[in-house]
C-alpha positions in Angstrom: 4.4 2.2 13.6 1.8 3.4 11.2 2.9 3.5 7.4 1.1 6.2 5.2 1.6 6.5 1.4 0.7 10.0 0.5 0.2 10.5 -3.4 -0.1 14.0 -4.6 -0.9 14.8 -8.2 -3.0 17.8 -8.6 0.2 19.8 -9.2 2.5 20.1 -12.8 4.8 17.9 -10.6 2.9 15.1 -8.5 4.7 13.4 -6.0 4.6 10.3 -4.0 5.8 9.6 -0.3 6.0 7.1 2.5 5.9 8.3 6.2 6.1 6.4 9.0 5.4 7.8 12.5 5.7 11.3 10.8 9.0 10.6 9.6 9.7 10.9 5.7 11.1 7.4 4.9 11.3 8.1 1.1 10.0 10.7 -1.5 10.0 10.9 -4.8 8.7 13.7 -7.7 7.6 13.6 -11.3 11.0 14.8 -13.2 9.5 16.5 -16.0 6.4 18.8 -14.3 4.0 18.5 -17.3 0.8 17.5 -15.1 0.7 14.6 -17.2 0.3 11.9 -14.2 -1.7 9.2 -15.7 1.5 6.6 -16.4 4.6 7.7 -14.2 2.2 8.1 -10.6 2.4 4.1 -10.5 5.8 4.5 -11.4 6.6 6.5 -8.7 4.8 4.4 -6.4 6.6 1.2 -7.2 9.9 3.3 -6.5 9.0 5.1 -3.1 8.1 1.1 -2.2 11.1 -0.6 -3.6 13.3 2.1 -2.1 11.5 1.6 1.5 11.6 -2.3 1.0 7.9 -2.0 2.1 5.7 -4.2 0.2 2.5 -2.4 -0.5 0.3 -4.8 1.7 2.2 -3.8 4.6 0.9 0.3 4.4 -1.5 1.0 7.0 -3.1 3.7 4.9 -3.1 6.2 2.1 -3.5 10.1 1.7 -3.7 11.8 -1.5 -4.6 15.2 -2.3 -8.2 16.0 -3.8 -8.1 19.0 -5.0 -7.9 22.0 -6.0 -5.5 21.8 -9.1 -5.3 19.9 -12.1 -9.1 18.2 -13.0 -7.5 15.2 -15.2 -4.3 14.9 -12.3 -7.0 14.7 -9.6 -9.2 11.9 -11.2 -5.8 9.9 -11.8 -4.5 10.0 -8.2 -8.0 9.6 -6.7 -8.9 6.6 -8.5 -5.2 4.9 -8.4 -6.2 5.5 -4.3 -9.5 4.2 -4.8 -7.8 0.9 -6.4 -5.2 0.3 -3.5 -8.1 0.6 -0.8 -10.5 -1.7 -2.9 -7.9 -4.5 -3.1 -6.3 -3.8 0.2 -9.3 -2.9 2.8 -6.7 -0.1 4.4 -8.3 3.1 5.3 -7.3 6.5 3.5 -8.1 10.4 4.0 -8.5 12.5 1.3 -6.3 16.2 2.0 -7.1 19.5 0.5 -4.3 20.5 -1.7 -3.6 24.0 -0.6 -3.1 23.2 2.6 -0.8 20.3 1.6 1.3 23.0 -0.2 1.4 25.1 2.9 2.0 22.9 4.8 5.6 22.9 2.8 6.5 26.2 4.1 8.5 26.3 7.7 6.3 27.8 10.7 6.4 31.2 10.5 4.7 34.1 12.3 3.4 35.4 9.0 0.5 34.2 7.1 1.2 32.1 4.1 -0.8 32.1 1.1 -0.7 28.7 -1.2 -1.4 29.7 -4.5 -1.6 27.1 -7.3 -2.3 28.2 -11.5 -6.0 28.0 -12.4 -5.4 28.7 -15.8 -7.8 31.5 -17.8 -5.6 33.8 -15.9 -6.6 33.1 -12.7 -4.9 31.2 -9.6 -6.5 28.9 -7.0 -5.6 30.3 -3.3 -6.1 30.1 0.1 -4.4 31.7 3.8 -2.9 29.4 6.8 -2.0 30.7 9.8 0.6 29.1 12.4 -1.0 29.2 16.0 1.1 27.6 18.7 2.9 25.6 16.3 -0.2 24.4 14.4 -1.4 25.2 10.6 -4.3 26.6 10.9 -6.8 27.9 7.7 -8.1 31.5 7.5 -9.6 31.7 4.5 -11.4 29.2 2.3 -10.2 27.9 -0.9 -11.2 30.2 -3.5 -10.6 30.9 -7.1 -9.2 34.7 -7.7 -7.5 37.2 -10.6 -4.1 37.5 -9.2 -5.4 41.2 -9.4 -8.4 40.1 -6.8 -5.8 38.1 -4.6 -3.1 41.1 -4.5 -6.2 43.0 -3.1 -6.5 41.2 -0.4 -2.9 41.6 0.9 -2.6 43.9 3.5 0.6 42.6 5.4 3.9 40.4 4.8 2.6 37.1 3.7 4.4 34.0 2.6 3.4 33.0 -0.7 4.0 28.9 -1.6 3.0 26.6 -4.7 3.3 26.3 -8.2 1.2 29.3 -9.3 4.3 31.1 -8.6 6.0 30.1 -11.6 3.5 32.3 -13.9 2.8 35.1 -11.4 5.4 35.6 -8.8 7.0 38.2 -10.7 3.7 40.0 -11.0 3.4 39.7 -7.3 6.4 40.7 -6.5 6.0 44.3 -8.4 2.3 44.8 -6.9 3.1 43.6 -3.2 6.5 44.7 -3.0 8.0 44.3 0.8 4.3 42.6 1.1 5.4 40.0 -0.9 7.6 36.9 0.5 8.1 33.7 -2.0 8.0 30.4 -0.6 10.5 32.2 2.2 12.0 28.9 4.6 10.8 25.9 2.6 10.7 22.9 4.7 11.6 21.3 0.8 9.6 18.1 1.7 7.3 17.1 -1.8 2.9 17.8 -1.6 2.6 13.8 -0.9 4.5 14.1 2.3 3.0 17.0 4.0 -0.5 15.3 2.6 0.2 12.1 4.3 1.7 14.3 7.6 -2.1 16.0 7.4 -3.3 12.3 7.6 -1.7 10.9 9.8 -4.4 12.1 13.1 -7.6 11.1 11.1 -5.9 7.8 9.8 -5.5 7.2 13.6 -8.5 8.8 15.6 -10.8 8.6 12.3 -10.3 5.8 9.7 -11.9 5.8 6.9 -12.7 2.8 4.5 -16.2 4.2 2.4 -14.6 5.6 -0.5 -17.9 7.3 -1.0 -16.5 9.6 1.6 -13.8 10.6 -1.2 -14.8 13.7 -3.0 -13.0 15.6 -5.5 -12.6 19.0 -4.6 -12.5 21.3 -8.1 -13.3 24.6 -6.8 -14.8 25.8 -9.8 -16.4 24.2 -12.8 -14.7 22.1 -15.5 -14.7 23.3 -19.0 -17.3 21.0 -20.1 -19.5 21.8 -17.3 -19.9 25.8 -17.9 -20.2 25.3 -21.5 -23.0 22.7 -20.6 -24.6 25.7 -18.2 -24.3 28.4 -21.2 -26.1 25.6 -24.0 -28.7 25.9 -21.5 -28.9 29.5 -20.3 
């Protein structure tokens, strides 16, 4: 009876969950969506726990979502993850955040694109496929103009995430019958499908060297390419 706390906040609204067995025992998601995660994702914790009556010694391992999405939201969840397996020894895997996200859409026979907002007008994306029931990845995660990512559209595709808020409507007009938003939603938060994801590597491949746990940003922080053009 394996217990997983999945903790997702690399998204405007993080989330945190408790599985057990792949069953969603309790979920909860930040009200407000601001991407400000740095003091309610312990919060959150603390009620997904309570509400479970599971003590956090007694979770057998953690998931949380390392990117792409928010650079300040990743570091928070990371290291809150990073503090739980220091003081309780239990393994953890760290999950790539689009396919987390796709993983909230139904199975379908379409592909499904997981878009998330960049910011400087661009969107963070990648394509999943459904093959005999399992999520599979097409395409890597990749950094794209919506523009560049409407290019690539060639047939109805399932479009999930929270880079729909700013650019659904734009996607809608370009891709029209193309275009399918986040058709079928399973309505599960990012923290459960993340700890779902988990659940086979926290079983056939625990992990315990948080060395292993690498931020995935995609593309550069701010600091970083103005660093690269001070030295250009």
């Amino acid at each position: 009876m394996m217990k997983i706390l999945g903790i997702d906040s690399s998204v405007p609204q993080g989330s945190v969950a408790l599985l057990e067995n792949n069953r969603i025992i309790t979920e909860t998601s930040s009200k407000n969506g601001s991407g400000n995660h740095s003091d309610g994702l312990l919060r959150m914790v603390d009620e997904v726990l309570s509400e479970a009556e599971c003590p956090l010694r007694d979770v057998d391992g953690f998931s949380v979502t390392a990117g792409p999405g928010s650079f300040t939201g990743l570091r928070v969840g990371v290291s809150l993850i990073k503090g739980f397996v220091l003081a309780l020894e239990k393994p953890f895997v760290g999950i790539d955040t689009l396919e987390a996200v796709s993983k909230c859409a139904k199975p379908t026979e379409h592909p499904i694109c997981a878009i998330l907002d960049a910011r400087k007008k661009e969107v963070y994306c990648a394509f999943f496929r459904y093959e005999e029931n399992k999520l599979m990845r097409t395409t890597p995660d990749r950094t794209m103009l919506p523009e560049e990512l409407c290019e690539t559209v060639s047939q109805l595709t399932v479009f999930i995430g929270s880079g729909l808020e700013p650019y659904g409507e734009y996607f809608s007009s370009r891709l029209g019958s193309l275009f399918v938003a986040n058709s079928k939603a399973i309505g599960h938060s990012v923290a459960a499908s993340a700890a779902l994801l988990a659940k086979p590597h926290l079983e056939n491949h625990p992990c315990f060297d948080l060395g292993e746990l690498k931020i995935k940003y995609v593309r550069k922080s701010e600091a970083e390419r103005n660093h690269m053009k001070q030295t250009l």
